[in-house]
N, C-alpha and C positions, 0 to 999 in steps of 0.2 A: 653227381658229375662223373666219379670215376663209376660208378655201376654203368649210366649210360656210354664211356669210353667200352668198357668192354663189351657191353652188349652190340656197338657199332663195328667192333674190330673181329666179333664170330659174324654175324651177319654179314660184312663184304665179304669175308673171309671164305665164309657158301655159297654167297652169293657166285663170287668171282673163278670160285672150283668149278661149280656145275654150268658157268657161262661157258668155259674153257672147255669143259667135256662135250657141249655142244658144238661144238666148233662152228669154226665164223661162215662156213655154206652154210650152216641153219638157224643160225643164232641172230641173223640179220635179214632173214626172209618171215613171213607170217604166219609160223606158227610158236604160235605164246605159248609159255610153260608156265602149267597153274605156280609148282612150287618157286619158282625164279619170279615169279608176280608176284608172289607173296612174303618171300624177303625184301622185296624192293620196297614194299606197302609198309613195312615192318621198321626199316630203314629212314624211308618218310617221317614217321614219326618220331624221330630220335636226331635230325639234323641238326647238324654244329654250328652251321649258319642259316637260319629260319628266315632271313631276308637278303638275299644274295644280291639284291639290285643296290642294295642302299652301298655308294659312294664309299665308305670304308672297307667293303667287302669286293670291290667288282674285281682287284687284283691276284684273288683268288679264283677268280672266275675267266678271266680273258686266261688265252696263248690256244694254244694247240691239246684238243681232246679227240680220241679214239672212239670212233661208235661198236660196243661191243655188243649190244643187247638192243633188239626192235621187238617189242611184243609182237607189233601187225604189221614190222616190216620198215619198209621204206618206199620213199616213191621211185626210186630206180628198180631195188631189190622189188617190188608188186610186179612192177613190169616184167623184168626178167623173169619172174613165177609164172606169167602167163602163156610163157612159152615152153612148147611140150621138153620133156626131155632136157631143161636147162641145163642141168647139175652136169652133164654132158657136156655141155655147151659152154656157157660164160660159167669164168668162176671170177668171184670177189675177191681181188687183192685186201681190197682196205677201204674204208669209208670214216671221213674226219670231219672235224671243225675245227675250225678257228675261228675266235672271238679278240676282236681289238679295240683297244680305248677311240674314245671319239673326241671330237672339239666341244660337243654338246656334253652335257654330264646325264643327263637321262638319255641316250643313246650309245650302242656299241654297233660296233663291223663285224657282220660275220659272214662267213663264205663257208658252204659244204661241198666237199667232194669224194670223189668215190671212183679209186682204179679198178680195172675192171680190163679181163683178161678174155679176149676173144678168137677162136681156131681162126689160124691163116694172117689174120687183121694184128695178132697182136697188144699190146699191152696199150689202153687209152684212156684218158684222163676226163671229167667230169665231174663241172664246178658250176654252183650257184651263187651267186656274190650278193648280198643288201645289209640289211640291219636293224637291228632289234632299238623298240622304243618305248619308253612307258613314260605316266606321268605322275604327279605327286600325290594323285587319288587314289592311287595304286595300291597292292601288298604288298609292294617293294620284293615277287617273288616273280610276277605274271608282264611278260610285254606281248608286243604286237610284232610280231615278224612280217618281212618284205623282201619281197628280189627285186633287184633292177637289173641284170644281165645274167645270162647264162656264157658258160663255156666250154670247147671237146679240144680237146688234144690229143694228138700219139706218140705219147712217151718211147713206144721200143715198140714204132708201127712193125707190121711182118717181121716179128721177132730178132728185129737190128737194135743189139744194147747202144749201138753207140751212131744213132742214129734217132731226130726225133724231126715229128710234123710241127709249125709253128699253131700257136694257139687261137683258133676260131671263136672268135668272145661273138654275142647275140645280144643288145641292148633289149630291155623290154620297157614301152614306153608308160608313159607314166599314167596315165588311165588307164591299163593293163592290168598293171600291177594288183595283186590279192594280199589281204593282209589277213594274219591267224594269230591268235593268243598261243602262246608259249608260258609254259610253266616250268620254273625251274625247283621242283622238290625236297632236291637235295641236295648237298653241296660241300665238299673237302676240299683236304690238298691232294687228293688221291682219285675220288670218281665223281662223278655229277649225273642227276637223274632229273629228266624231260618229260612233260605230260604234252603233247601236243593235244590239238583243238578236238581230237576223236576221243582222242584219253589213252591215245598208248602210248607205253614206256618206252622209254628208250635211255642205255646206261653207255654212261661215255666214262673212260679212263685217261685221265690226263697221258700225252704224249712228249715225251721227253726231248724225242728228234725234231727237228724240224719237216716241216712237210713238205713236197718237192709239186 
């Protein structure tokens, strides 16, 4: 146990150095870094909580997490890569989750968003709302994610701090909707590691503020 405590606190510990030296214009676009994939993998193997789903653990799991790390990316951040010249262009405030208790006990609420800084247009807001569900046949580590609405706001349109657009929600209906396996790898009181359905990582750090 304590040999695993330490080998978990040098591991985030590099982990979380070399995430930081990439900084978050690269660190959330697609290109993976072998050595930072391979702490993460390393990591994996050493979690504190091996079944994050199971009902005793979920409150370690829900509130507000920071996405620091996308091996291949994100699907806003792809898009944004696709256009010439971005790094010019849009830059990434910040890209979050939040995960909340549900009435169901194999289901939570979660909603991703992602601010996001554009010349002229200003500062705008970008959220996907649904939730994660698994069932008893489960690892109690893997659910099924879902959206049912999308949303854009302009937090500080054409650069007016005191100043916002109201929020444009997009229901999506319900034969629409796509569902994808989630895996949750890893899991503290400190960071949490994601395998979506392609298999890339992505490392979230709990966030202490609330998200606006």
């Amino acid at each position: 146990m304590l040999e695993n405590n330490a080998a978990r606190f040098a591991l985030k510990t590099e982990l979380l150095l070399r995430i930081d030296k990439l900084g978050l214009q690269q660190s959330l676009f697609p290109t993976s870094d072998e050595l930072i994939d391979q702490l993460i993998q390393q990591l994996e193997g050493i979690s504190p909580i091996p079944q994050p789903l199971q009902p005793n653990y979920l409150p370690s799991l829900l509130g507000n997490w920071q996405l620091v790390y996308a091996s291949g990316g994100t699907i806003v951040t792809r898009q944004i890569a696709s256009i010439p010249d971005f790094l010019g262009v849009i830059k990434i405030k910040r890209v979050w989750q939040t995960l909340a208790s549900d009435s169901n006990t194999r289901k939570i609420s979660a909603s991703n968003s992602a601010q996001l800084e554009l010349p002229i247009l200003g500062e705008w807001q970008l959220q996907a709302n649904g939730h994660w569900k698994w069932g008893t046949d489960t690892d109690e580590k893997t659910a099924t994610v879902s959206f049912n609405s999308f949303s854009i706001q302009g937090t500080k349109p054409f650069a007016l701090s005191n100043w916002s657009f109201p929020e444009l929600k997009i229901p999506v209906l319900e034969f629409l909707q796509k569902e994808a396996l989630w895996i949750t790898s890893y899991l503290d009181q400190e960071i949490r590691v994601g395998r979506g359905a392609t298999n890339n990582l992505f490392v979230f750090r709990r966030d202490v503020t609330p998200s606006t």
